[in-house]
C-alpha positions in Angstrom: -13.3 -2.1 -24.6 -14.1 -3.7 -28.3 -12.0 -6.8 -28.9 -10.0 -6.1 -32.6 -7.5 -8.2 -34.5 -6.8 -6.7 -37.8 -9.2 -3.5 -37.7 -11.9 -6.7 -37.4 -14.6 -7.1 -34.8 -13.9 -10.3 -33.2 -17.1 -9.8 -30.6 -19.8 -7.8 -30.6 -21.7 -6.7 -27.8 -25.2 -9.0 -27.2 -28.3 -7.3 -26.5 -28.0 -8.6 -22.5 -25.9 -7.8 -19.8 -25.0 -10.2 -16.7 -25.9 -9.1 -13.0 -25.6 -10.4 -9.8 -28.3 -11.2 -7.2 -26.4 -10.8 -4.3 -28.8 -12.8 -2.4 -27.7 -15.8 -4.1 -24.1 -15.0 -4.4 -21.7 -17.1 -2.0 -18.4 -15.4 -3.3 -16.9 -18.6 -4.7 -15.1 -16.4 -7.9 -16.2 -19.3 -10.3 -17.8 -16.7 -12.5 -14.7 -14.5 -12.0 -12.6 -16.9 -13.6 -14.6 -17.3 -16.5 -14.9 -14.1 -17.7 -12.7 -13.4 -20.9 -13.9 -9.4 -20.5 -12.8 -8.8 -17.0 -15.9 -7.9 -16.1 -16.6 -9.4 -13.2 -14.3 -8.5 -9.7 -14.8 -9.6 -6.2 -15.9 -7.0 -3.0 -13.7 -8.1 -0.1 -16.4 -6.2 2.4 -19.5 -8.2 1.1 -18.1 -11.2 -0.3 -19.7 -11.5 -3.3 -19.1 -10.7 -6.9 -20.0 -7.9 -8.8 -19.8 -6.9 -12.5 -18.9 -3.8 -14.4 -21.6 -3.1 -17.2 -19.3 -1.1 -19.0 -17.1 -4.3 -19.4 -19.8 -6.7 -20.0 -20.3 -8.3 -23.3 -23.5 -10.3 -22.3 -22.2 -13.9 -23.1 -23.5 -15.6 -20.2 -20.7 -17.8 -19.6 -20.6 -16.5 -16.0 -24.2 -17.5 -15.5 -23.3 -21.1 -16.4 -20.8 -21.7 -14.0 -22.6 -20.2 -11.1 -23.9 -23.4 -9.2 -26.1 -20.8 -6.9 -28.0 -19.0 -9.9 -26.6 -15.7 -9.0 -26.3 -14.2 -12.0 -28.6 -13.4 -14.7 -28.4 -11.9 -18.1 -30.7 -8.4 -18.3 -31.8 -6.7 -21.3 -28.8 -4.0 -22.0 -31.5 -1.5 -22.3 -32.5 -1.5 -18.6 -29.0 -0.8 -17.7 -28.1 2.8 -16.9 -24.1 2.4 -17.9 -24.8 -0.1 -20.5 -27.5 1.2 -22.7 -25.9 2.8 -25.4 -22.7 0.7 -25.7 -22.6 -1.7 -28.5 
């Protein structure tokens, strides 16, 4: 997914992608609601959050809204599905 207007690039991917530390996740969907990618979904078996690499853009708004510190923004490069997508 690559946000366009006008054959434009409007975002480009950042060198970081977010991931959850479950341990620290309490389910509360803050982060859920702040992501403009639609990254981020919600596992009804474990409660917590979880987010799609593929969808990721690596802004970190989701980490600043987290009150527990359950996310944190990884290099791209250490991420399997994310690697090669700019």
């Amino acid at each position: 997914m690559m946000a366009h207007r006008f054959d434009l690039r409007l975002f480009f991917r950042a060198e970081y992608v977010a991931r959850v530390r479950t341990e620290a996740c309490i389910g509360c969907r803050a982060c859920q609601q702040q992501c403009q990618f639609g990254a981020i979904g919600h596992s009804v078996v474990s409660r917590r959050a979880f987010i799609d690499p593929l969808h990721c853009y690596g802004c970190g708004i989701c980490r600043t809204v987290c009150e527990h510190e359950a996310i944190e923004l990884v290099p791209r490069s250490e991420d399997e599905l994310a690697r090669n997508l700019w």
